[in-house]
C-alpha positions in Angstrom: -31.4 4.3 78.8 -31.3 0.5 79.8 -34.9 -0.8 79.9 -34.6 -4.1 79.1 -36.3 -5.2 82.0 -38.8 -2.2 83.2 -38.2 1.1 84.9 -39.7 3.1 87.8 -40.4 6.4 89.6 -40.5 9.3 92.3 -41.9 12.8 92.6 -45.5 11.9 91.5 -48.1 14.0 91.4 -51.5 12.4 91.4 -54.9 13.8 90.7 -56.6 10.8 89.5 -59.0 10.8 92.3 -62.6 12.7 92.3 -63.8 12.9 89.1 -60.0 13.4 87.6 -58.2 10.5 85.5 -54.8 13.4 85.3 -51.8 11.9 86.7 -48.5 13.4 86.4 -45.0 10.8 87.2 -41.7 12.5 87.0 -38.4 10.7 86.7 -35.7 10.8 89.7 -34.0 14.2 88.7 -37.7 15.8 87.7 -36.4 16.8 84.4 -38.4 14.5 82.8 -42.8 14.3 83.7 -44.9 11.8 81.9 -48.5 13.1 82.3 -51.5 10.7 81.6 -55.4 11.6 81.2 -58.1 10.3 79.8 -60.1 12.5 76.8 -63.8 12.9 76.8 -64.4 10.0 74.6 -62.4 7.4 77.5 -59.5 7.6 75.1 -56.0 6.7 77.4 -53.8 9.9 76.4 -49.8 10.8 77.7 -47.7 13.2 77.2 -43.9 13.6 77.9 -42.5 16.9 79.0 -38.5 17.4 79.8 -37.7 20.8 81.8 -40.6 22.7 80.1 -40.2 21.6 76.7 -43.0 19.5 75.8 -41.6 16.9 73.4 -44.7 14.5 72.7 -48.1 16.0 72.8 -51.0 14.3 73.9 -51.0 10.8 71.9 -53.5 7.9 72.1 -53.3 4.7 72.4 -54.9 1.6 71.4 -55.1 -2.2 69.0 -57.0 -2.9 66.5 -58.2 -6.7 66.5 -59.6 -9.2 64.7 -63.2 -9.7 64.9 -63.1 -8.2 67.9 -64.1 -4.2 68.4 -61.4 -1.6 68.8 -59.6 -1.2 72.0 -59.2 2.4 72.4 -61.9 4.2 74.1 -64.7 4.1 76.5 -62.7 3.3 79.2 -62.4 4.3 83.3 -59.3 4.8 85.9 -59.7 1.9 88.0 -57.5 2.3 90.2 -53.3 3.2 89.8 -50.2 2.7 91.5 -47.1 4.3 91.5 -43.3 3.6 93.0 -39.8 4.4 92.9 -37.2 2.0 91.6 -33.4 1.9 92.9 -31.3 -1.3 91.7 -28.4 -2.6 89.5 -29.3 -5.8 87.4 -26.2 -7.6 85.7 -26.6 -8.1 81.8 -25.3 -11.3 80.0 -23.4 -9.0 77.6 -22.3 -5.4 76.6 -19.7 -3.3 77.6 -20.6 -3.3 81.3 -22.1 -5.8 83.8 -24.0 -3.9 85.9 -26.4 -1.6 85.0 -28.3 0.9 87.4 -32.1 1.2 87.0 -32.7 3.7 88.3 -36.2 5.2 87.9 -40.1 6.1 89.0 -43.1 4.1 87.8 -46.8 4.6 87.2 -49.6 1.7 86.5 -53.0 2.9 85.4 -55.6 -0.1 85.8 -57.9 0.8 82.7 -61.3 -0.7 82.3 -64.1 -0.2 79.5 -67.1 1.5 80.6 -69.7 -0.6 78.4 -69.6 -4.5 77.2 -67.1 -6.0 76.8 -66.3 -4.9 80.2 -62.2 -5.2 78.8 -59.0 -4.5 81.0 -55.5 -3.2 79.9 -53.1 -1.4 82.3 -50.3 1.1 80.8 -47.1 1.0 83.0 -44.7 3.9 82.5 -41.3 4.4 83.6 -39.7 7.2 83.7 -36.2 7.5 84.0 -33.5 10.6 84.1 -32.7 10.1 80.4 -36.1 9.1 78.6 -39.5 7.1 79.0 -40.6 3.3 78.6 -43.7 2.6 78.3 -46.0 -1.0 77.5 -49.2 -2.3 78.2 -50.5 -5.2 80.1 -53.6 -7.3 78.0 -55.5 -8.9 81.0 -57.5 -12.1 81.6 -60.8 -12.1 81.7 -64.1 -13.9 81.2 -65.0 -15.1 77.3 -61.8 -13.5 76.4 -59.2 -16.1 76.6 -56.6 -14.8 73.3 -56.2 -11.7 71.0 -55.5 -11.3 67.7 -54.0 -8.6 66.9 -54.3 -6.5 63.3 -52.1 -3.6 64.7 -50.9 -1.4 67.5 -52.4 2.4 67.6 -49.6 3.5 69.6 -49.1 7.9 68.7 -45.4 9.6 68.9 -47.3 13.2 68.5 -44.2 15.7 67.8 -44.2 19.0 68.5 -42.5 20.1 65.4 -41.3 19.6 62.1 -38.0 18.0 63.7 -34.8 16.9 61.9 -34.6 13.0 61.5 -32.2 10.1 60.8 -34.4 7.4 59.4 -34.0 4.4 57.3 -37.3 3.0 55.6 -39.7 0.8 57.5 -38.5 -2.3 55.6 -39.8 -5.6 57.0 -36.5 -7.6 55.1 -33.8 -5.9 56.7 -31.7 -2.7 58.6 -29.3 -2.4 55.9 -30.4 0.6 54.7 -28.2 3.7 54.6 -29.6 6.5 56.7 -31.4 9.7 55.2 -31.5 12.8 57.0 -34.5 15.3 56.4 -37.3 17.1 58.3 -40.3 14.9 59.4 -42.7 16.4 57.0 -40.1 15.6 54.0 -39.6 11.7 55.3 -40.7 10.0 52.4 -39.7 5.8 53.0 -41.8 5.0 49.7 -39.2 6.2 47.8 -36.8 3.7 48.8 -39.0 1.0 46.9 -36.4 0.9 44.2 -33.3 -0.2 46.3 -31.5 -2.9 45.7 -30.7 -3.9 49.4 -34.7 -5.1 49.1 -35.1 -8.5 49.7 -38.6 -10.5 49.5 -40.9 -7.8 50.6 -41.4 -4.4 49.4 -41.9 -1.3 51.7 -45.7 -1.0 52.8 -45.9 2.5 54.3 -44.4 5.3 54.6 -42.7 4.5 57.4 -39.4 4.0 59.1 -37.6 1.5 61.5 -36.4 2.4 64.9 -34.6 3.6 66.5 -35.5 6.6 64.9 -33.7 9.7 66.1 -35.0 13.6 65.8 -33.5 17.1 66.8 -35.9 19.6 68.0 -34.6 23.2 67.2 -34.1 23.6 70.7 -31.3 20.9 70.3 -32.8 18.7 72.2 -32.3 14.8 71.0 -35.0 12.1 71.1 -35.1 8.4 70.2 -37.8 6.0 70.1 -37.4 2.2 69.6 -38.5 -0.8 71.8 -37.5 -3.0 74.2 -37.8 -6.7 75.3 -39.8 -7.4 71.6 -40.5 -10.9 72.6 -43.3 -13.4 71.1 -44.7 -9.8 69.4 -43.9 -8.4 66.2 -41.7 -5.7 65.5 -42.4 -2.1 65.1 -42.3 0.5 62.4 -43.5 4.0 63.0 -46.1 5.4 59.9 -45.2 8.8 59.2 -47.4 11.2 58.9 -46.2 14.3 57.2 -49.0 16.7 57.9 -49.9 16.4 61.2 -45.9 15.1 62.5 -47.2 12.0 64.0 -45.5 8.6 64.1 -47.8 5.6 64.4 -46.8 2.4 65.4 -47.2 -0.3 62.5 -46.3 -3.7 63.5 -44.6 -6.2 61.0 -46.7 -8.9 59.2 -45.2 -12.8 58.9 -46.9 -15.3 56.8 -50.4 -15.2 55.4 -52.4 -14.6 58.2 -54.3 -11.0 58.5 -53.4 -10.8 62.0 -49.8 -9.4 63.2 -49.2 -11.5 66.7 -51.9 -13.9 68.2 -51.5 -14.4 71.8 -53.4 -16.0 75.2 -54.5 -13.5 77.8 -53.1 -12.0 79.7 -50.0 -10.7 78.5 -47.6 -8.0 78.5 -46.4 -6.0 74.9 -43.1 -5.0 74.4 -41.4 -1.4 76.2 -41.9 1.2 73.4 -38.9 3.7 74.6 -38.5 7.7 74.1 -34.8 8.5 75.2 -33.7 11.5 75.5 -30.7 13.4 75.4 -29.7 17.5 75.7 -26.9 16.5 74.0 
């Protein structure tokens, strides 16, 4: 999946209009659907289906800032838009020069219901081999920067999946790779390794690209994409309930992971996947 620029859409189906914040996106060849809602509480939701095999469960999203509330609930559908993409774009390395993007996009315009009155959009795209999706941090009055403490980004998995993971370490990818179910990923134990620089490992957590096998066979990796001015992301494992959280990587002193002006866009967090 080549998303290093954004990605788009087709056969949408929308329902986000009387009363209803579902909307469903499917990529080019309809294999794979990205469907987004909105739970009681205003909490933004998606989940990502591929043939009929749902491979992410309804997962939240969100940031936690500094002395600033939550962003992650209360919110409305104010409005969405929704396209198909068809174009080659020529890359300043790799193994080819042109790539095709070739894919179907959705923009949900969010807004919170009470004060602060906040806006974030969430643009999917949805291509024939995986998902990208980021959010848009918008402009507004008395807002004029964020700082961000962390990302609340969910990868809710539908079961206890194999997994080739190395340990979220914030030094360095140099790590060899473990194997083991989700619920036996255990990244603390690595504390002890000698490839550890000036850091130790924080969570239980794991770098990306992270890669999983459902029992179906089915193959799914999630990373990022375009991870510019922003900090990294690990993904906190949780065992019990097979969710991987987004953690962001710390620099410096500071309490806060990236500071930045409104508006702004965050990097592509990716799903690819593969039947193969």
């Amino acid at each position: 999946m080549k998303v290093f620029y954004l990605l788009f859409l087709i056969p949408i189906l929308f329902s986000c209009v009387e009363g209803s914040e579902k909307t469903m996106i499917a990529s080019p060849d309809g294999l794979n659907k990205v469907v987004f809602n909105l739970s009681e509480a205003g909490e933004p939701m998606y989940q990502i289906v591929h043939r009929s095999e749902v491979i992410i469960d309804y997962s939240t999203f969100g940031f936690d800032l500094q002395d600033a509330p939550l962003i992650n609930k209360g919110f409305k559908v104010i409005g969405s838009s929704a396209k198909e993409i068809s174009e080659n774009w020529e890359q300043p390395w790799g193994e080819q020069r042109t790539v095709a993007n070739n894919c179907s996009e959705l923009i949900v315009h969010l807004q919170e219901e009470n004060s602060p009155h906040r806006r974030m959009n969430i643009q999917f795209r949805v291509f024939d081999d995986g998902v990208g999706f980021r959010y848009a941090l918008l402009a507004q009055e008395e807002i004029d920067s964020v700082a961000i403490l962390d990302e609340k980004t969910e990868f809710r998995l539908t079961g206890d999946h194999t997994a080739w993971w190395i340990p979220g370490d914030w030094d360095i990818y140099e790590h060899l790779y473990s194997t083991s179910k989700v619920s036996e990923i255990d990244a603390l134990s690595k504390r002890g390794h000698t490839n550890l620089a000036q850091t130790t490992i924080p969570h239980n957590a794991v770098n990306t690209p992270v890669t999983l096998r459902t029992k179906s066979g089915l193959h799914i990796a999630i990373h990022e994409a375009n991870l510019t001015d922003y900090a990294g992301m690990t993904l906190k494992v949780d065992p019990e309930k097979l969710i991987l959280k987004s953690g962001l990587v710390g620099s410096g002193n500071q309490d806060y992971k990236v500071k930045r002006a409104l508006p702004f866009t965050t990097p592509w967090r990716t799903i690819q996947i593969g039947e193969k």
